[in-house]
C-alpha positions in Angstrom: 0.0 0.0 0.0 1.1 3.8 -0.6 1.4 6.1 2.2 -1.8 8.4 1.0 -3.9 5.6 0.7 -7.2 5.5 2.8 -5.9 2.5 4.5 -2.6 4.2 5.6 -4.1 6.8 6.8 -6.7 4.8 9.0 -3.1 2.3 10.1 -1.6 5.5 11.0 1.1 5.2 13.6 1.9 9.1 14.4 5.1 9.6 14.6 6.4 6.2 13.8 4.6 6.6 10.4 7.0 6.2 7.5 6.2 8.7 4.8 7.6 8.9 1.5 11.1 9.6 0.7 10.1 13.1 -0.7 8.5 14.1 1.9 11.0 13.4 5.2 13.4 16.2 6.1 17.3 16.1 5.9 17.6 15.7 9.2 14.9 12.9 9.4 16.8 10.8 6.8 20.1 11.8 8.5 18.8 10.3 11.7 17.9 7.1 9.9 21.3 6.5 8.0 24.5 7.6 9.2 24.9 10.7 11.5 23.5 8.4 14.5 26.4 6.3 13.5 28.9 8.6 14.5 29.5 8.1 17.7 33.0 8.2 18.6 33.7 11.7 18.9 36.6 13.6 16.6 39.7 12.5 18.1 41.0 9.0 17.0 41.8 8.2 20.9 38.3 7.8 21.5 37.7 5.0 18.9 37.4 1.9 20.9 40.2 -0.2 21.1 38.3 -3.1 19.6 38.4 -1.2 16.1 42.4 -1.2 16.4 44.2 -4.3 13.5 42.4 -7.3 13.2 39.3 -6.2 12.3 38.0 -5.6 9.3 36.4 -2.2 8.7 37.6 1.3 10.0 35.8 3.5 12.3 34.7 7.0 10.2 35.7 10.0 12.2 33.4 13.2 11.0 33.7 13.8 8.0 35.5 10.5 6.6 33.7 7.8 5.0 33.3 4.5 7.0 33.8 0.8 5.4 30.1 0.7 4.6 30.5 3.8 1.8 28.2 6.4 4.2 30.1 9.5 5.2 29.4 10.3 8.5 29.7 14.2 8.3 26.2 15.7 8.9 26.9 18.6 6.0 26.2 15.6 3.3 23.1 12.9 2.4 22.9 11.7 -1.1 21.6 8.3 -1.9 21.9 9.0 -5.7 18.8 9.6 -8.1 16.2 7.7 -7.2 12.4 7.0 -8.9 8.7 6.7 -7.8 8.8 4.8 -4.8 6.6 2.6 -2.8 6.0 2.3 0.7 4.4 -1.3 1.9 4.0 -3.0 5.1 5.8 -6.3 6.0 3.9 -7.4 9.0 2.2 -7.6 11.5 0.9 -10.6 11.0 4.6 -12.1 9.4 5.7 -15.3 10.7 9.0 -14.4 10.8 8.3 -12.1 13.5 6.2 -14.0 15.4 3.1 -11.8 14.3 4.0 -8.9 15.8 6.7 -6.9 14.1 5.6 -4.5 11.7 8.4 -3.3 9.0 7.3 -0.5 6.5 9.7 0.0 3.8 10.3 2.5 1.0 10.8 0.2 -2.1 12.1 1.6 -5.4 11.2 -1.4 -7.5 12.5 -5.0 -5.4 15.4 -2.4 -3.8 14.8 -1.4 -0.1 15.4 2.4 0.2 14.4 2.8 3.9 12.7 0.8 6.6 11.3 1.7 10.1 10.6 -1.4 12.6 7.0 -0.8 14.1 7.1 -2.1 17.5 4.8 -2.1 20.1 1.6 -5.4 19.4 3.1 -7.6 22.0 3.8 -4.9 25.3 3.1 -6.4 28.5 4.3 -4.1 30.7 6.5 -6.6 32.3 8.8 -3.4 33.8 5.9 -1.7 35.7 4.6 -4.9 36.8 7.9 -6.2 38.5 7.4 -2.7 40.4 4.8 -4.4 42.1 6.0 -7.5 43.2 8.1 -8.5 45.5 11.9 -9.5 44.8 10.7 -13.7 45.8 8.1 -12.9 42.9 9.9 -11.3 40.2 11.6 -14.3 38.5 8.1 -15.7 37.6 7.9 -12.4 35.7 10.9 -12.0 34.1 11.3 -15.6 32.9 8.4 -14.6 30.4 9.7 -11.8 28.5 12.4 -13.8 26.5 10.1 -16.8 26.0 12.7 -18.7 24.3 15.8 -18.3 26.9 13.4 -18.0 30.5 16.4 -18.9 32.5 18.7 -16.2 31.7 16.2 -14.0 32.3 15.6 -16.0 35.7 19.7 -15.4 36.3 20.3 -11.5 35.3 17.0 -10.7 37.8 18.9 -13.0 40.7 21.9 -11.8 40.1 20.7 -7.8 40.4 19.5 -8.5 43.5 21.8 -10.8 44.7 24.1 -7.7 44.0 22.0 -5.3 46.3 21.8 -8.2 48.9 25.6 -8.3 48.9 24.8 -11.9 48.9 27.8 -14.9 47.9 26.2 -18.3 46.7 26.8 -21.8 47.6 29.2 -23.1 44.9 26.8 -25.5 43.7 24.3 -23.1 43.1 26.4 -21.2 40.7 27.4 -24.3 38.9 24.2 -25.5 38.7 23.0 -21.7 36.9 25.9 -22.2 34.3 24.4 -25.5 33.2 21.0 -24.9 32.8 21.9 -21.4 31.1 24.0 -23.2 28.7 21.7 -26.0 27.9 19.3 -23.1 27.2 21.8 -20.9 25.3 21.7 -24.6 23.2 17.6 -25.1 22.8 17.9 -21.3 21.8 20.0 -21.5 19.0 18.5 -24.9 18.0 15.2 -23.1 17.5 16.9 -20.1 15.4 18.3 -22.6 13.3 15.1 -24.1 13.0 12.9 -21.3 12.4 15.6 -19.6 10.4 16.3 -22.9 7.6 12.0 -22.4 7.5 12.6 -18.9 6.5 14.9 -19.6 3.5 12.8 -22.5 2.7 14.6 -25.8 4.7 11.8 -28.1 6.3 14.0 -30.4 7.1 15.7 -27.9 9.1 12.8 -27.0 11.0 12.2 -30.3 12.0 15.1 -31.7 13.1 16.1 -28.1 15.1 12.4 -28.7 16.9 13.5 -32.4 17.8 16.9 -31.6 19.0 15.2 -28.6 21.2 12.9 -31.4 22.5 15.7 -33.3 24.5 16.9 -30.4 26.3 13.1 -28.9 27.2 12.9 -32.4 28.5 15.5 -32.3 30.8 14.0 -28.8 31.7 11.0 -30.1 32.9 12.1 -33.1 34.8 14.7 -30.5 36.4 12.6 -27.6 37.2 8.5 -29.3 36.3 8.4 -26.8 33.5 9.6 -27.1 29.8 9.4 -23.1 30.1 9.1 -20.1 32.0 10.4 -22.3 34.7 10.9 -19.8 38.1 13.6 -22.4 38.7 16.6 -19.5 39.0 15.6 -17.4 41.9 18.0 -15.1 44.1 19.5 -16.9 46.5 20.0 -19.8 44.4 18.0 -22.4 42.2 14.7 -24.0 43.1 15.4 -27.4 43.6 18.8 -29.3 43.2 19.4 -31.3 39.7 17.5 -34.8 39.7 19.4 -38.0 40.1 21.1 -39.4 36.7 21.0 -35.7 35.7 25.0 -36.2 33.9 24.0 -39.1 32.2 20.7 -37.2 30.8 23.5 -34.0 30.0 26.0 -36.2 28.4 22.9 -38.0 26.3 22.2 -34.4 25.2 25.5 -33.5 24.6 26.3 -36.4 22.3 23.5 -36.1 20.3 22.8 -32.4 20.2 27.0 -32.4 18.6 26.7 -35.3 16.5 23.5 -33.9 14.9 25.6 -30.2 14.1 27.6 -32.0 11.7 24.3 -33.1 9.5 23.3 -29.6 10.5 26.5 -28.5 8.5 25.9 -31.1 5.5 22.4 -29.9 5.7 23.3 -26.0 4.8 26.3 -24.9 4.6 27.6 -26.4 1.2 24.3 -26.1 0.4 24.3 -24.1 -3.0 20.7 -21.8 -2.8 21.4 -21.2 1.3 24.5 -20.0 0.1 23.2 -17.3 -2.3 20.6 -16.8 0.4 23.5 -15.4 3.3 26.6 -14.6 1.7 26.9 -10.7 1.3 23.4 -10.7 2.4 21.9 -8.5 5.2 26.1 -6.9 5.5 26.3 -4.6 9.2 29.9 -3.1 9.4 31.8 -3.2 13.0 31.3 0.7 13.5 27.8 0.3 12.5 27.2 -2.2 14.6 29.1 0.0 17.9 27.5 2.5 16.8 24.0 1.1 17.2 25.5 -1.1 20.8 24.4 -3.9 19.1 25.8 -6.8 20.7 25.2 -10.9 20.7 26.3 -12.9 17.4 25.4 -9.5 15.2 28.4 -7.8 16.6 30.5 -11.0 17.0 29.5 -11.9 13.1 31.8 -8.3 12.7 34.7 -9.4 14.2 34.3 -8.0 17.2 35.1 -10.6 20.0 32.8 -9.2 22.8 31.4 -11.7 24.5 30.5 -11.1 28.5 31.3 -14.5 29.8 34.9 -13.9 28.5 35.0 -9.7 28.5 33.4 -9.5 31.9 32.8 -13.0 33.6 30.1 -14.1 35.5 29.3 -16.6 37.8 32.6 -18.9 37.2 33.3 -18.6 33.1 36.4 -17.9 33.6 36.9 -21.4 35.2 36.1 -22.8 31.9 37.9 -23.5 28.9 35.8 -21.7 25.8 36.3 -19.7 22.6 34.4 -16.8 21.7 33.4 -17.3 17.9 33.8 -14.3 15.4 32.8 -13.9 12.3 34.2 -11.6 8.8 31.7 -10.0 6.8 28.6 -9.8 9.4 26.3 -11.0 7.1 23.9 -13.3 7.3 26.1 -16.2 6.6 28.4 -15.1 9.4 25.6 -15.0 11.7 24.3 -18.7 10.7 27.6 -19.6 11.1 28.8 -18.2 14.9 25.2 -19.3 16.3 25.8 -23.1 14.9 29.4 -23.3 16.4 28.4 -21.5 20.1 26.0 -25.0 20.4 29.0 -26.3 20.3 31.0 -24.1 22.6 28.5 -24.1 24.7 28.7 -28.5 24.8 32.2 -28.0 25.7 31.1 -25.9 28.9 28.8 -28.2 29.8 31.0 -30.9 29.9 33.3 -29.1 32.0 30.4 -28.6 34.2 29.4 -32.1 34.5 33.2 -32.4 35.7 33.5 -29.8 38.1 30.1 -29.9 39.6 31.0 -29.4 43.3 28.7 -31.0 46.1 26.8 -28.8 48.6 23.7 -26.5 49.0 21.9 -25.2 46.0 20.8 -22.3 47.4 21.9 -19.9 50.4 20.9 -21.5 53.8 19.8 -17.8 55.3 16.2 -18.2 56.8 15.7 -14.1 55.9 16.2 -15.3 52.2 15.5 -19.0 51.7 12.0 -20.6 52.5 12.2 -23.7 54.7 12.4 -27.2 53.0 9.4 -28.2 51.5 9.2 -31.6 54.1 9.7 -29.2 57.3 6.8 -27.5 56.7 4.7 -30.7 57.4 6.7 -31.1 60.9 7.3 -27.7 62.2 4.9 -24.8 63.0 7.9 -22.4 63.0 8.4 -23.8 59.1 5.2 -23.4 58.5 4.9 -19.6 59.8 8.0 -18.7 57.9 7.3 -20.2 54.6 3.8 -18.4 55.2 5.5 -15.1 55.8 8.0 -15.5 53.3 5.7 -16.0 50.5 3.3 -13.3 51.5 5.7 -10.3 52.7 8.9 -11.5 51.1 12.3 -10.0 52.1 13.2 -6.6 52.1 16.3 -5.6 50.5 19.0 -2.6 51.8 18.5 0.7 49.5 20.4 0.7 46.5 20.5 0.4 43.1 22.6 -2.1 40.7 23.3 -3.0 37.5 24.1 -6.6 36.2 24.3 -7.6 32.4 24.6 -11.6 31.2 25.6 -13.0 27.7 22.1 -14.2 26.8 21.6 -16.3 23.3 20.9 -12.9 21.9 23.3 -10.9 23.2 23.8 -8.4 26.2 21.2 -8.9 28.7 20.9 -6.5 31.9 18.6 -5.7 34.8 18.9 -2.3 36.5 17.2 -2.2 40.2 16.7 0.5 42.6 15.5 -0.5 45.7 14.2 1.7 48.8 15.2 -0.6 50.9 11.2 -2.3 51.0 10.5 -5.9 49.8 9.9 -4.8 46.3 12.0 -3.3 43.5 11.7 0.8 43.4 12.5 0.6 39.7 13.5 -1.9 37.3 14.6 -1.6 34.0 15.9 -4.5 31.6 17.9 -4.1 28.7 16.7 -6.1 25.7 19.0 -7.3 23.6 16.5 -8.2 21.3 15.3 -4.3 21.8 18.2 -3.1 20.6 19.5 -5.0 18.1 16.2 -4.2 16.0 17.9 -1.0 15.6 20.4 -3.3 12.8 17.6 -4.2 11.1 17.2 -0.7 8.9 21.3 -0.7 8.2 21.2 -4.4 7.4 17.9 -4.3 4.9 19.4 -0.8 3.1 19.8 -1.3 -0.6 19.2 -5.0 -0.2 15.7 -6.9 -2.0 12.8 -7.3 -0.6 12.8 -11.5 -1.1 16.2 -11.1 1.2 14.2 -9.2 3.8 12.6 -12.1 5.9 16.3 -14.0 6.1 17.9 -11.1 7.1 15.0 -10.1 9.9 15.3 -13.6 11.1 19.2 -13.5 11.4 18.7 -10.8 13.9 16.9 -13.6 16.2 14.5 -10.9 17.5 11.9 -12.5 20.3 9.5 -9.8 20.4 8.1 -10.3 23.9 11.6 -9.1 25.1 11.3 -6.2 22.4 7.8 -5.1 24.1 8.7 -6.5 27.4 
């Protein structure tokens, strides 16, 4: 549809509307392309050291152009002559997106000019309602917003609060967090490979991704009694500890989850039309990408190696052995490729898990934190009283505030508390990695087709209920 048509003007969004080339100011376009990218300053010290031999691109100081051909001085905007255009709308209602990411685009035949990611059909207000529960609450809230990786939602709201508790964790409880974030880092990128081979047209893909994801959401739910949205990661430690035979149910995974990669790899990457699908397809530079603080496999597939279990480590990544996977051209390929070899990273951490696993408590044995076992409460009225209490007033936690950011599957994932000292959060604030990597989608899609456009959305991974959290 065109932008003056009836309909558009009844679908109006305001000022998220995307009018017609024509009609958009300088600045506007500026803002979409380019001068947002310029965020280094003007002296070549501030270009992060990341940028410095070994990776490919240059970072644009004003004035200069970047890698990607843009210049990034604001005096300048010329995208060359270009004839009647047409402005559709790729969604809601896409698969791709779940149903509920709206991209309108400025086509000039098949050639994307511009596109504007509508968000906004999935918000659920998961911010303002974590406001109003208390701290013993908020992982059955969080766990929801990133439908597809619960428990590292789960972990990044513990570990916020955990940081404003001043609280240390049982060993055991902190090795137990690695492995279920890893086997879900794992059933993660299973289902983008899924999803993402039924995008460019691979069945096959999409069903053995789904039956691979099966094994570990079955472990999942003999572990925590959930296959998702578990509440099984809560501050102060886990739920419950792992079920007996749990190594020989990981090592079953393990095995098969990296046996089946290598058909994975038969499956698509010699495969001739995937091929033409992702190389040189859906291209984000490494200053673009900064620029944007895009992070997750989209930077990595740059050559960036920033990866928070390595760059900043967490819980006890750096007492395992693991390589951070980077990619060349960030393109889509790239990005196919990094998310199919961190399974397999991440089967090399769980291994070493299995190994070290050290005995102990799985949670922190403070009665102000840590309800009573489940089997005292049928014994002792005391247990009974404070498992009553601490289910209905919760704890209270000192005033404060804290920030505390995770490698999730889809890249930096943080929680921002401030608490007044009651027994629930002031404010809280989560950083979406999903959120903000939708910013790459316009840069990626620029001067691209329209038939490349769904591949190149789904490389992005974007789980919209962390978008509209």
């Amino acid at each position: 549809m065109t932008g003056t048509s009836e309909y558009a003007s009844s679908t109006s969004e305001g000022a998220q509307e995307l009018g017609p080339r024509s009609s958009e100011s300088v600045k506007e376009l500026r803002r979409e392309r380019g001068a947002v990218l310029r965020g280094y300053g003007s002296s070549a010290e501030e270009i992060p050291a990341a940028l410095e031999g070994g990776i490919h691109g240059k970072a644009a100081l004003p004035g200069e152009a970047s890698s990607s051909g843009f210049t990034t001085s604001p005096e300048s905007f010329d995208e060359g002559p270009v004839g009647e255009t047409m402005i559709i709308n790729m969604g809601p209602q896409h698969p791709s997106t779940h149903g509920v990411l709206r991209l309108m685009m400025e086509l000039d035949g098949e050639t994307i000019l511009r596109t504007k990611p509508v968000v906004g059909y999935l918000h659920t207000g998961m911010e303002k309602t974590g406001e109003e529960l208390m701290y013993v609450q908020g992982s059955t809230n969080v766990t929801r917003m990133d439908y597809l990786s619960p428990l590292n939602n789960e972990l990044v709201f513990s570990l916020c609060t955990e940081e404003l508790l001043g609280m240390e964790l049982p060993a055991r409880a902190v090795w137990i967090r690695m492995l279920m974030s890893e086997l879900n880092r794992v059933s993660s990128h299973l289902m983008w490979m899924a999803t993402n081979g039924m995008d460019l047209g691979s069945t096959s893909m999409m069903i053995y991704g789904f039956r691979e994801r099966e094994m570990v959401l079955g472990f999942f739910e003999k572990t925590t009694g959930l296959r998702m949205n578990h509440n099984y990661i809560r501050p102060g430690g886990v739920a419950a500890d792992l079920p007996d035979g749990w190594e020989e149910d990981v090592e079953l995974i393990c095995d098969n989850v990296l046996r089946r990669t290598e058909e994975y790899d038969d499956l698509l990457t010699g495969q001739p039309i995937f091929r033409e699908r992702t190389e040189g397809v859906g291209i984000i530079t490494a200053e673009e990408a900064l620029g944007l603080s895009v992070t997750g496999p989209i930077l990595r597939s740059t050559g960036i190696p920033w990866d928070l279990r390595k760059t900043m480590p967490y819980l006890a990544y750096d007492q395992v052995e693991f390589d951070v996977l980077v990619g060349t051209y960030g393109d889509n390929f790239d990005r196919y490729a990094i998310r199919l070899n961190e399974i397999r990273e991440s089967i090399r951490i769980i291994r070493q898990v299995i190994e070290k696993m050290p005995p102990g408590d799985y949670r922190v044995q403070d009665r102000k934190i840590t309800p009573p076992p489940r089997a005292r409460i049928d014994e002792s009225m005391e247990a009974l009283i404070h498992h009553f209490k601490m289910f209905t007033e919760g704890f209270r936690v000192p005033a404060g505030e804290a920030y505390v950011a995770i490698e999730s599957p889809r890249g930096e994932l943080g929680c921002y508390i401030v608490s007044d000292g009651s027994a629930k959060p002031y404010r809280m604030h989560i950083r979406g990695p999903s959120f903000v990597n939708m910013q790459a989608v316009p840069v990626m899609l620029v001067g691209g087709l329209v038939a490349d456009a769904v591949a190149t959305t789904s490389s992005v991974d974007p789980v919209m209920g962390e978008v509209d959290r």
